[in-house]
C-alpha positions in Angstrom: 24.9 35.5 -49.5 24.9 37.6 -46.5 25.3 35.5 -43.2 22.9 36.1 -40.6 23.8 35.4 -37.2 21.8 33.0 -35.4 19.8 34.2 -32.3 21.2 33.0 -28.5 19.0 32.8 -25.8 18.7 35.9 -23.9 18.7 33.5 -20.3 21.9 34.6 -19.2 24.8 36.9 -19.6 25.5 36.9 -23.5 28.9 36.0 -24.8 30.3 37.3 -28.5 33.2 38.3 -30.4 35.3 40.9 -29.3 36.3 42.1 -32.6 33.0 42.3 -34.1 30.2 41.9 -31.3 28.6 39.0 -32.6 27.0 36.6 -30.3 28.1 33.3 -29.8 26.9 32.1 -26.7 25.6 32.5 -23.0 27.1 31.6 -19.4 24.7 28.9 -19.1 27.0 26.8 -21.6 29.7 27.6 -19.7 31.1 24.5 -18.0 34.9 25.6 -16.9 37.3 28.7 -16.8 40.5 26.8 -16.1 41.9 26.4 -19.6 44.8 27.8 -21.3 44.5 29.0 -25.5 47.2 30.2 -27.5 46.5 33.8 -26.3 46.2 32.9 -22.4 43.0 32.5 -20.4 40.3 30.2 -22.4 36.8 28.9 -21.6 35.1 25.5 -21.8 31.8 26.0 -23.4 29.2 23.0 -24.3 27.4 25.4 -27.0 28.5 28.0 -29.2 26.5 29.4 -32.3 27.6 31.6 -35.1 30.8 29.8 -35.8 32.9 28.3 -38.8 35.0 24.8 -37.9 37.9 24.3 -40.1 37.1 21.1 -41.7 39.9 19.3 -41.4 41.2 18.5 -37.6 44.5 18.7 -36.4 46.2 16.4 -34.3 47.2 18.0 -31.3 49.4 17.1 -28.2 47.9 19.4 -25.2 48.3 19.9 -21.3 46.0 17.8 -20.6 46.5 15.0 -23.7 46.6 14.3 -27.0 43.4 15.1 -29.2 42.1 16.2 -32.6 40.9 19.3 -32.8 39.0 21.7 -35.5 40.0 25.6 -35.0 36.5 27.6 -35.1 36.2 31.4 -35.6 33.3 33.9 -36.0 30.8 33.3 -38.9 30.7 37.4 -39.4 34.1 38.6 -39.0 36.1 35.3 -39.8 38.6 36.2 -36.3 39.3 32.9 -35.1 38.4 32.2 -31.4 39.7 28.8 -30.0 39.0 25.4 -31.6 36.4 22.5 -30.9 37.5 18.7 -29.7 36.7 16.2 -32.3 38.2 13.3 -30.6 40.3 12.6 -27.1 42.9 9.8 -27.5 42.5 9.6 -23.7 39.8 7.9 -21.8 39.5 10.5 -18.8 39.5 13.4 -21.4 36.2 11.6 -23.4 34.1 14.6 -22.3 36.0 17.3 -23.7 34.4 16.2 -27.4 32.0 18.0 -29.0 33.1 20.8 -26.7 34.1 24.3 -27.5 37.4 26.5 -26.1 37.0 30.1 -26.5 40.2 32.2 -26.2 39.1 35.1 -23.2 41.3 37.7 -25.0 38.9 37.1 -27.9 35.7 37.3 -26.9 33.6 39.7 -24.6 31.0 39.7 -22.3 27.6 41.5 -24.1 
């Protein structure tokens, strides 16, 4: 089966993989630049296409708390980009779930 990306929305600067160019979101979904990722600088995003999620999440003690979290990657080249929250053990961190970190040094503006 050969994977075919899914379109973004063209309203905005695009955002994709550096390694292989594929798109994975736009600024519009991006809600924050102040993050840190294993490779340095990471963005908040509330959207991303044209990802795999591990599926099993990894507990996690971070900066900010403790949470469980599912690395995620691109669908075409497999590099892996950041991780998604699938659950905050903290009450003030609630929002972060169902959200999306991807890793700056990995991805590009298109």
């Amino acid at each position: 089966m050969v994977f075919k990306p899914e379109p973004i929305s063209d309203s905005g600067r695009l955002v994709g993989c550096k390694k292989c160019g594929t798109s994975l979101s736009n600024e519009h979904y991006l809600e924050s630049k102040n993050f840190v990722g294993q490779t340095g600088r990471a963005y908040l995003f509330s959207d991303v296409k044209n990802v795999w999620e591990k599926e099993v999440a990894d507990d996690r003690q971070m900066r900010s708390g403790r949470f469980l979290v599912a690395d995620i990657g691109c669908s075409m080249c497999l590099e892996k980009l950041g991780w998604t929250y699938v659950k905050s053990f903290s009450k003030d961190q609630k929002y972060k779930v169902g959200m999306f970190i991807l890793e700056r040094a990995r991805i590009s503006y298109l």
